[in-house]
MILUM-31670 format. One line per field, with one value per residue (C-alpha): residue number from 1; residue in one letter; z negated, x, y. Coordinates in steps of 0.02 Angstrom, whole numbers, plus 50000, padded with zeros to 5 digits. Last residue first. Example, Ala and Ser with C-alpha at 12.3 -4.5 7.8 and 13.67 -1.06 7.14 Angstrom:
num = 2, 1
residu = S, A
c3 = 49643, 49610
c1 = 50684, 50615
c2 = 49947, 49775
//
This chain:
num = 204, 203, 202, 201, 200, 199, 198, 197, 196, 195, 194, 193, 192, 191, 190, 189, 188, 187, 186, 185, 184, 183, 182, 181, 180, 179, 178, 177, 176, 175, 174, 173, 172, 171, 170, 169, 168, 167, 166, 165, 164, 163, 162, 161, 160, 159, 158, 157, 156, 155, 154, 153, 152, 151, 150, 149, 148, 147, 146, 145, 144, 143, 142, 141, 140, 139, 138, 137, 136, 135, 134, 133, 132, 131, 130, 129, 128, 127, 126, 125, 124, 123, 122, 121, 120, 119, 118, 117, 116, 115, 114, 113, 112, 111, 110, 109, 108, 107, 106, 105, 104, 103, 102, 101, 100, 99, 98, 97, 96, 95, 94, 93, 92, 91, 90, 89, 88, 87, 86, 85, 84, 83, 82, 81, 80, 79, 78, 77, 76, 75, 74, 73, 72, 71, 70, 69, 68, 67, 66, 65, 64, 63, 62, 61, 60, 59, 58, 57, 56, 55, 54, 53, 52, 51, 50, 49, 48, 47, 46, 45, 44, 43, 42, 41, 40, 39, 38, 37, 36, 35, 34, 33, 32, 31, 30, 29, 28, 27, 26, 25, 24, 23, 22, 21, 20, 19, 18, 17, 16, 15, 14, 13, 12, 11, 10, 9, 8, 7, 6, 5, 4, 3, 2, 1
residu = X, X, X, X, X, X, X, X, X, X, X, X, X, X, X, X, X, X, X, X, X, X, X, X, X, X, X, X, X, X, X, X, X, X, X, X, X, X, X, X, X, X, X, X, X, X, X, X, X, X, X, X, X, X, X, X, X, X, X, X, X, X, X, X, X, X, X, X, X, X, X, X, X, X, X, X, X, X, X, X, X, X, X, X, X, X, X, X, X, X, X, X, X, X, X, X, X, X, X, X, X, X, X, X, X, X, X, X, X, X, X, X, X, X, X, X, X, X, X, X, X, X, X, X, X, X, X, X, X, X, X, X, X, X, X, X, X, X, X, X, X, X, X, X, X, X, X, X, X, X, X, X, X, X, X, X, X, X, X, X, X, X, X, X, X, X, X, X, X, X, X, X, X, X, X, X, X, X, X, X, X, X, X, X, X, X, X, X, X, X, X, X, X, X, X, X, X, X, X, X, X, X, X, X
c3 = 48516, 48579, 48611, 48671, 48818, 48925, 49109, 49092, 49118, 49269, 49419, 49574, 49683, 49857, 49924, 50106, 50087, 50280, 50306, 50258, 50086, 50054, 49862, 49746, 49611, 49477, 49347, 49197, 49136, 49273, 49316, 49450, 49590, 49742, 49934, 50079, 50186, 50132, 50150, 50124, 49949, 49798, 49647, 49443, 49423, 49244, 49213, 49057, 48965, 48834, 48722, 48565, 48557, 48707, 48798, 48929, 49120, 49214, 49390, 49573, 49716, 49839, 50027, 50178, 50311, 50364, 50445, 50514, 50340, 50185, 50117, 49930, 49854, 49657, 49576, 49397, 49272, 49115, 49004, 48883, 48936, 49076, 49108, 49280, 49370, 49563, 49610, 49794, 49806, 49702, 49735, 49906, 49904, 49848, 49988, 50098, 50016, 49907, 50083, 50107, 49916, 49917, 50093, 50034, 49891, 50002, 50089, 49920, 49853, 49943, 49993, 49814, 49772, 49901, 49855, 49665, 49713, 49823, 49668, 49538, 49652, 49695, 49534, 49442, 49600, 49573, 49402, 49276, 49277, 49191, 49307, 49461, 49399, 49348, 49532, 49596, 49500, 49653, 49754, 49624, 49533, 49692, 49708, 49554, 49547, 49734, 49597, 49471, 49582, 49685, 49518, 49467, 49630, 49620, 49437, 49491, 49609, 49476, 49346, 49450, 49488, 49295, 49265, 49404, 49331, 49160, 48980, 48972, 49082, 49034, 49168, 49149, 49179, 49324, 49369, 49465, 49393, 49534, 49525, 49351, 49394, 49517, 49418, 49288, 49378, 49484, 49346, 49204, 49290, 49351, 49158, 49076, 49209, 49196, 48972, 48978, 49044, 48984, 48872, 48980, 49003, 48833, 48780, 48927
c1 = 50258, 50436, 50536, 50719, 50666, 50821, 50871, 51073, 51117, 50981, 51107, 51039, 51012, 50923, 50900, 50842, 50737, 50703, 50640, 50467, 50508, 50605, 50689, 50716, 50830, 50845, 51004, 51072, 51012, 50898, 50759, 50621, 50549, 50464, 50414, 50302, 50263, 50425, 50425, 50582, 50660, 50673, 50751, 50769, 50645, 50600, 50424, 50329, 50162, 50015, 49953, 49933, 50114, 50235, 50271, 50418, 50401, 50568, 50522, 50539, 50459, 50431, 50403, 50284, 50343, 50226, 50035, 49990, 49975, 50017, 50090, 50173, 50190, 50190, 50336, 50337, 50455, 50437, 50611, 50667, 50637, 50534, 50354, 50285, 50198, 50145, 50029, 49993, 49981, 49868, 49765, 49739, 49562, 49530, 49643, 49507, 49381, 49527, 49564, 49382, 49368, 49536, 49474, 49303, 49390, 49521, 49375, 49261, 49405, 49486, 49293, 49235, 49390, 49336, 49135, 49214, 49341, 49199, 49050, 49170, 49284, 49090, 49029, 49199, 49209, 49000, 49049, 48889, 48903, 48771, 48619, 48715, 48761, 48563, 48519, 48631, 48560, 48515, 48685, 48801, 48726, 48721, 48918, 48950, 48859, 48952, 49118, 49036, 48985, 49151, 49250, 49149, 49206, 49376, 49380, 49305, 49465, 49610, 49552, 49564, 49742, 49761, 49704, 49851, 49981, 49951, 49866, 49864, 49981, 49897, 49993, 49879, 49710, 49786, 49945, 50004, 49940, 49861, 49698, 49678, 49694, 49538, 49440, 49436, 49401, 49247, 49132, 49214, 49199, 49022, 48960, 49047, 48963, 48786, 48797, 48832, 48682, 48598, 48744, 48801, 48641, 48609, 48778, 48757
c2 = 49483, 49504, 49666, 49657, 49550, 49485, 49514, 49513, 49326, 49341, 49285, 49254, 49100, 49124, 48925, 48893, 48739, 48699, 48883, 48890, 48815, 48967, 48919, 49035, 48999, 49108, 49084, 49104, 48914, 48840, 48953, 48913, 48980, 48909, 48978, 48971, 49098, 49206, 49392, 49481, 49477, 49623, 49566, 49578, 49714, 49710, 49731, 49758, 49655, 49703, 49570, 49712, 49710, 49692, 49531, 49538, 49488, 49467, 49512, 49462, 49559, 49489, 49587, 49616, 49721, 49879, 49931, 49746, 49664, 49784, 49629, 49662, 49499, 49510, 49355, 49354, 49271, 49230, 49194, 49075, 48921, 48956, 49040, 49053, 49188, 49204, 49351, 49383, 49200, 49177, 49341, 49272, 49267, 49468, 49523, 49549, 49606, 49725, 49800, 49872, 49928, 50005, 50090, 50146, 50226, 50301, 50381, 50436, 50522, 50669, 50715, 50710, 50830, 50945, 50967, 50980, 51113, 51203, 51181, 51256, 51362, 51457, 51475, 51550, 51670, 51715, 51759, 51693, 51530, 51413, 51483, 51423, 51267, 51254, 51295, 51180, 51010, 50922, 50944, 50952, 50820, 50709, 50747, 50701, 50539, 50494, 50535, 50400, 50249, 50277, 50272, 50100, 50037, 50087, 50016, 49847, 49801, 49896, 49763, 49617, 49679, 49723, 49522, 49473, 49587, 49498, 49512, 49723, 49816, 50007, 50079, 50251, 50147, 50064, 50127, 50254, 50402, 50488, 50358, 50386, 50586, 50584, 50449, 50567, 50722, 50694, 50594, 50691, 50877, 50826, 50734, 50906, 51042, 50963, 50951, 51149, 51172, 51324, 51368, 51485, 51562, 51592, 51665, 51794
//
């Protein structure tokens, strides 16, 4: 029994890391498990080449399973233990690889608007970032305005400070306690709103 489970013990570790991994970093939340390292836009960047690399390592997973079946076979001895194996890994790859394809699809086309998807500027005393959500024809577009705060090791967290409907064209600056942001689109509309209470306890 000892020999056969340790027949290829290396086949079951690369499939459960190749299908697993990338399974629960996606279900976190936040890329690599809200890392936040150097700015939203860099992590945005980030997120783009991690869905590919993910895709790369689940469609190895799934041509391990395939090619390397007899081996699996050989390493498990209870036909149950065999079968969830290859079944949970067949279903997991299936989960994955289509929502994949879609981040990859969306992040083509969303890839040349990053600046305006991700607006930061850095004031007196505070840095404040703007990230546009605009799921395009599928829901309402929105701002969302932050206080950004430096943490050690050049990592970054984000204070909500507003939520605003979509603006085509817009500006943001801080004067003293407060943020004004100014629609461009509509004759210079100003939003103003106070941000005496958004400070950074921890700086670098």
């Amino acid at each position: 029994m000892n020999q056969k489970i340790k027949k290829a013990p290396s086949i079951i570790f690369i499939i459960m890391v190749c299908l697993y991994l990338p399974f629960i970093e996606s279900g976190f939340g936040g890329t690599l498990w809200g890392l936040n390292w150097k700015s939203p836009m860099f992590m945005n960047q980030l997120s783009d080449k991690l869905r590919l690399l993910k895709l790369i390592l689940v469609t190895l997973a799934v041509a391990l399973l395939v090619i390397k079946r007899e081996k699996i076979k050989d390493t498990f001895n209870n036909t149950i233990i065999r079968n969830i194996f290859i079944v949970s890994g067949y279903l997991v790859a299936a989960v994955q690889i289509p929502l994949l394809c879609l981040g990859i699809l969306f992040e083509g086309i969303s890839s040349s608007n990053l600046d305006y998807l991700h607006k930061e500027k850095t004031f007196i005393d505070r840095t404040i970032y703007v990230g546009t959500a605009d799921p395009g024809a599928m829901g309402k577009a929105y701002h969302y305005f932050y206080l950004k705060c430096q943490l050690p090791l050049n990592r970054y967290e984000l204070e909500l400070i507003k939520k605003m409907g979509w603006m085509y064209e817009y500006g943001f600056e801080v004067q003293e306690n407060n943020l004004i942001v100014t629609d461009k689109s509509e004759k210079g509309k100003t939003h103003i709103f106070d941000v005496t209470n958004f400070t950074c306890n921890v700086q670098t």
